[in-house]
C-alpha positions as CSV (number, residue, x, y, z in Angstrom):
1,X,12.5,119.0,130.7
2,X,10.9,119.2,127.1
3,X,12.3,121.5,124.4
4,X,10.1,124.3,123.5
5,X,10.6,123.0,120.2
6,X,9.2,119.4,121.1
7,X,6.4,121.4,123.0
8,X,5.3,123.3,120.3
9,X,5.4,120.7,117.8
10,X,3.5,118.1,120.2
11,X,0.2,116.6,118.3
12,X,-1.9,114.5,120.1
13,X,-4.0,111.8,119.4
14,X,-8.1,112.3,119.5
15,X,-9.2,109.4,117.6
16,X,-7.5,106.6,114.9
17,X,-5.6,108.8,112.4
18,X,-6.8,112.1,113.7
19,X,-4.5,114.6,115.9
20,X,-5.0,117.8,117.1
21,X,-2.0,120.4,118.1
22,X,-1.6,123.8,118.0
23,X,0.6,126.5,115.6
24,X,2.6,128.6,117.5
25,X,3.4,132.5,116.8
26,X,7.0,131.8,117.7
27,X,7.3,130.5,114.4
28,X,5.5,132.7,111.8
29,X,7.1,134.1,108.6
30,X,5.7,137.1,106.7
31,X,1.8,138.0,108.2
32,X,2.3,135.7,111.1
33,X,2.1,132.4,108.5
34,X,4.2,129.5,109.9
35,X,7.3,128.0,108.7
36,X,6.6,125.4,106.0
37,X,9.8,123.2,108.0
38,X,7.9,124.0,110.9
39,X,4.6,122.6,109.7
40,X,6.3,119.7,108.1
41,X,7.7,118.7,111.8
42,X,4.4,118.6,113.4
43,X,3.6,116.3,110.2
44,X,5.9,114.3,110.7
45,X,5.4,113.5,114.8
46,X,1.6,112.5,113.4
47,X,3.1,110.3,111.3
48,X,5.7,109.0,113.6
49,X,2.3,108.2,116.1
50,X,0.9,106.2,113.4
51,X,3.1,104.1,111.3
52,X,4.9,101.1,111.9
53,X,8.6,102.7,111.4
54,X,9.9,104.9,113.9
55,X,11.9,107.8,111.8
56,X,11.1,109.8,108.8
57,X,13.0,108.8,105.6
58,X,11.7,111.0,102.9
59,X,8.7,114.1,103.5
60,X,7.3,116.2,100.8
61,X,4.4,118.5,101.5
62,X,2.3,121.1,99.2
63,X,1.5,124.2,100.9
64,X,-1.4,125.4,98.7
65,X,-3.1,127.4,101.3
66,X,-1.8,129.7,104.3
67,X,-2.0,128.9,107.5
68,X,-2.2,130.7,110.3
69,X,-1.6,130.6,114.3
70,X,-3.8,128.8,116.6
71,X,-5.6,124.9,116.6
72,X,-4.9,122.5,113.6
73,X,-6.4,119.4,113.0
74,X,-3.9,116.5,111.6
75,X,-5.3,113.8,110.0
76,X,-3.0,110.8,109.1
77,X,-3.4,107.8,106.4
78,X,-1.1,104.6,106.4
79,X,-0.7,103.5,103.1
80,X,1.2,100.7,103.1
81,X,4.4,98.9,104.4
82,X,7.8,96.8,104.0
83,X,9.6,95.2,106.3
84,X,12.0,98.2,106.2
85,X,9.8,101.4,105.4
86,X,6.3,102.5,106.0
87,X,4.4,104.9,103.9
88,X,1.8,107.7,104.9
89,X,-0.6,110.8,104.1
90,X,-0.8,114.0,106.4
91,X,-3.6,116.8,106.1
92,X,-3.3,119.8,108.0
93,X,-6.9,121.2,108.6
94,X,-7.8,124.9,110.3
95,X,-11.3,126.2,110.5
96,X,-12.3,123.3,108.1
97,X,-9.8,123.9,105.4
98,X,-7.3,121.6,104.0
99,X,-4.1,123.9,104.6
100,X,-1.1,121.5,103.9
101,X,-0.4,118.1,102.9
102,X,2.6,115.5,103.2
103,X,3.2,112.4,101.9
104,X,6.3,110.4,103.8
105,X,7.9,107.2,103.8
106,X,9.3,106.3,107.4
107,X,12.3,103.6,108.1
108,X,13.9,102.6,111.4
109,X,17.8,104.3,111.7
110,X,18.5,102.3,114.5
111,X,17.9,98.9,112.8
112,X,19.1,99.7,108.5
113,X,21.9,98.2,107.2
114,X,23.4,98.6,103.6
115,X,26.0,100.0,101.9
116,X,27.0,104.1,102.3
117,X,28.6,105.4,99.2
118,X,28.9,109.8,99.3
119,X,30.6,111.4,97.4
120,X,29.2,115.2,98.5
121,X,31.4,116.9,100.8
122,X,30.8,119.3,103.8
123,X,30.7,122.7,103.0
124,X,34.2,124.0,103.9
125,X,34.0,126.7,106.7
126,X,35.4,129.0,109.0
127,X,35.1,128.4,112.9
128,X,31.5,129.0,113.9
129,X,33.2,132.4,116.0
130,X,34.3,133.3,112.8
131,X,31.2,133.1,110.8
132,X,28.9,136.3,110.6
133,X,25.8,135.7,113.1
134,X,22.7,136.1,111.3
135,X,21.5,139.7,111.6
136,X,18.4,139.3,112.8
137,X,15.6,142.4,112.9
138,X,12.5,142.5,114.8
139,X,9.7,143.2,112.2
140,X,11.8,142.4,109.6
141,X,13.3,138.5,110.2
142,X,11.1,136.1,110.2
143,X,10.4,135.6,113.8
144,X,11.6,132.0,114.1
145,X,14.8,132.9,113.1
146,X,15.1,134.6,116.9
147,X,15.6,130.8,118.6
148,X,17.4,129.8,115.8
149,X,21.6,130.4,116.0
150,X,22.8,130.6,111.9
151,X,26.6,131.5,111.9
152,X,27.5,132.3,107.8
153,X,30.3,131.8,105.9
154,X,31.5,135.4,105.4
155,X,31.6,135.1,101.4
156,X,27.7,134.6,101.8
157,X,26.7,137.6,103.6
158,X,26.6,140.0,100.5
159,X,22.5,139.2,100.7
160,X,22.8,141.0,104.6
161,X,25.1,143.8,103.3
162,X,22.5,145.0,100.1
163,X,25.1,143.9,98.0
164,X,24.2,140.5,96.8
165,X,27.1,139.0,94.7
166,X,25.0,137.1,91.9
167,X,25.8,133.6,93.2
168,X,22.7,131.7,95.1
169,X,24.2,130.1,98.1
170,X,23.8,130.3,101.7
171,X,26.2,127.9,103.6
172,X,27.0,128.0,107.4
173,X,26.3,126.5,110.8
174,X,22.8,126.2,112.2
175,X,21.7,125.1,115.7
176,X,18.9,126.3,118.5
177,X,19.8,129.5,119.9
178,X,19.7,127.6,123.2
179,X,22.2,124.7,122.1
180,X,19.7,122.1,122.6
181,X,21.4,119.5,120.3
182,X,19.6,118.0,116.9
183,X,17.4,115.4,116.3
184,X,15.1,114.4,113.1
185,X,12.6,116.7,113.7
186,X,14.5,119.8,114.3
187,X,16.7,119.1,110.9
188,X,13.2,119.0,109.1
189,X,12.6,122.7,110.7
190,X,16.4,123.5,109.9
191,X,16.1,122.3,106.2
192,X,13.5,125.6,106.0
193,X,14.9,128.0,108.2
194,X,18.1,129.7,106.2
195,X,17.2,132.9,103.9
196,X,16.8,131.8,100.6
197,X,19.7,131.6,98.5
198,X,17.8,133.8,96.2
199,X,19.2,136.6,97.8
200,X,22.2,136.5,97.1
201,X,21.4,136.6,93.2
202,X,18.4,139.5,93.3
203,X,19.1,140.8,96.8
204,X,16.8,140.4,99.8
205,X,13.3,141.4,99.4
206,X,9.9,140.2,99.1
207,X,8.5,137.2,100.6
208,X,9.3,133.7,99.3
209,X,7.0,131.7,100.4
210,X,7.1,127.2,99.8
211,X,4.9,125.9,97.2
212,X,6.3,122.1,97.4
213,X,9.3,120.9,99.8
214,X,11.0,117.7,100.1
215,X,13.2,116.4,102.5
216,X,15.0,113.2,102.7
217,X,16.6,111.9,106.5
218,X,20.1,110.1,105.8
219,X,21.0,109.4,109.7
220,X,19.8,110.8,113.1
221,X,22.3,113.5,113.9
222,X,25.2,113.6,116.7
223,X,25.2,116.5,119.1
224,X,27.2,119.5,117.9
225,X,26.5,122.0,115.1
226,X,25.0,120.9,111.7
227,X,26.3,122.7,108.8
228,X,24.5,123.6,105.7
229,X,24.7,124.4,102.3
230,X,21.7,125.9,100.2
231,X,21.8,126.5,96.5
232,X,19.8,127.6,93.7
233,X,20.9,128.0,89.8
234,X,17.3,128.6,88.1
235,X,14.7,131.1,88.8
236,X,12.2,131.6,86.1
237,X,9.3,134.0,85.8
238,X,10.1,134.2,89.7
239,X,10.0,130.4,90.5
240,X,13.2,128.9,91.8
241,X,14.1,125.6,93.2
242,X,16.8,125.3,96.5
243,X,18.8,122.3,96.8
244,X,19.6,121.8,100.7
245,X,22.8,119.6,102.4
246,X,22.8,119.5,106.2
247,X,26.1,118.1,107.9
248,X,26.3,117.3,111.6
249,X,29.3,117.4,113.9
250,X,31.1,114.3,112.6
251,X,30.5,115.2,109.0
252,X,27.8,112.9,108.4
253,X,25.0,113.9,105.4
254,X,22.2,114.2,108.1
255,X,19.9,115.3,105.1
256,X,19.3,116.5,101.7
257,X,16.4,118.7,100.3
258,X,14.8,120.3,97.4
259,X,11.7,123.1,97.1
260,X,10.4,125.2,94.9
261,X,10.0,128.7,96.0
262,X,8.0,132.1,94.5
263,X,9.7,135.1,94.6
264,X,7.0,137.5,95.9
265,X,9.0,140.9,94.7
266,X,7.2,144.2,96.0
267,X,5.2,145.4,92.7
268,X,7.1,148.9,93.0
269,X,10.2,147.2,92.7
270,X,8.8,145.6,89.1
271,X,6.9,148.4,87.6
272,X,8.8,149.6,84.5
């Protein structure tokens, strides 16, 4: 039985290097705009349909326009190849409009070999019964966060609690709110999906929307719960970059990422 996940991020193919699929509501931020992870997963299964590597090595997209529920036209480019990677160019079209684009470089997991030095670390946490469950509120969450299950580490909750403690991180345990276990695509959704650890520097308000994200795949994760750790140290003239680690079950760096975000603060909350 498919995933809605898988179902909702399903393109398919209407001509050489041109998909169509759909945006779903179930995964709209602020004004019913979707998830920038979100978009970058339906990206990415266009890409997977058209170049020769199977799995997603490295994704960054631009989001210089916003989307909005309902059909989307993909359009994919190969631009060129190795024996061990494959490179391509994703638009994301509605109502005529260039939306989004991605470029990504694509490898085969199942097949690399080479050497594995890391020296990050998981984040170190709590039992996911004793994390804080993310307090979700309809109208006021981001309605994708619904199907998603985030358990925080309790020194990161001060963003929840109107009390934000000055240092930007967000770490914890993410996973479908069903269980259904990881796989590449999700963990390109997941990579978006946590608050911004802006939050717990300025508190939590406005909308922070993407301007550029990139992701980079390190292995196709085992079943279980990913852990993550989100961090930000600069935000200037209300830009700020997040640096992303996700962890799976057998605490193997399943991916890394880095985006630049706006801080869209109400303007009463600026006026002096």
């Amino acid at each position: 039985m498919t995933h809605f996940f898988e179902e909702e991020t399903r393109v398919t193919r209407v001509d050489e290097g041109r998909f169509e699929a759909q945006f779903h509501d179930r995964w709209g931020i602020a004004g019913g705009t979707p998830n920038g992870g979100y978009l970058m997963s339906i990206a990415a299964r266009a890409l997977q349909e058209t170049l020769d590597h199977p799995h997603p090595l490295t994704i960054t997209g631009h989001y210089f326009k916003r989307s909005e529920a309902g059909p989307v036209t993909v359009e994919t480019e190969k631009l060129g190849r190795s024996f061990t990677t494959s490179t391509g160019f994703v638009r994301l079209i509605q109502d005529g409009v260039q939306r989004t684009h991605f470029t990504a470089t694509y490898t085969d997991f199942d097949h690399a070999a080479g050497q594995t030095v890391v020296h990050a670390t998981p984040p170190e946490l709590p039992d996911p019964d004793d994390c804080v469950p993310h307090p979700f509120r309809d109208g006021l969450a981001p309605t994708f966060q619904r199907d998603i299950d985030m358990r925080f580490h309790p020194d990161n909750m001060g963003w929840a609690e109107r009390t934000p403690h000055g240092v930007g991180e967000m770490a914890g345990y993410i996973r479908f709110s069903d269980g259904q276990d990881p796989d590449l695509f999700s963990t390109l959704l997941f990579a978006d999906a946590v608050p911004p650890a802006v939050f717990n520097v300025v508190g939590a308000a406005g909308w922070v929307p993407t301007i550029e994200l990139t992701t980079h795949l390190r292995n196709r994760p085992r079943p279980g719960w990913l852990r993550f750790r989100f961090t930000t140290r600069m935000l200037t003239r209300g830009f700020f970059e997040e640096d992303g680690e996700i962890w799976d079950s057998e605490n193997r760096l399943i991916a890394d990422s880095r985006q630049i975000q706006k801080l869209m603060v109400p303007r009463k909350e600026t006026a002096e």
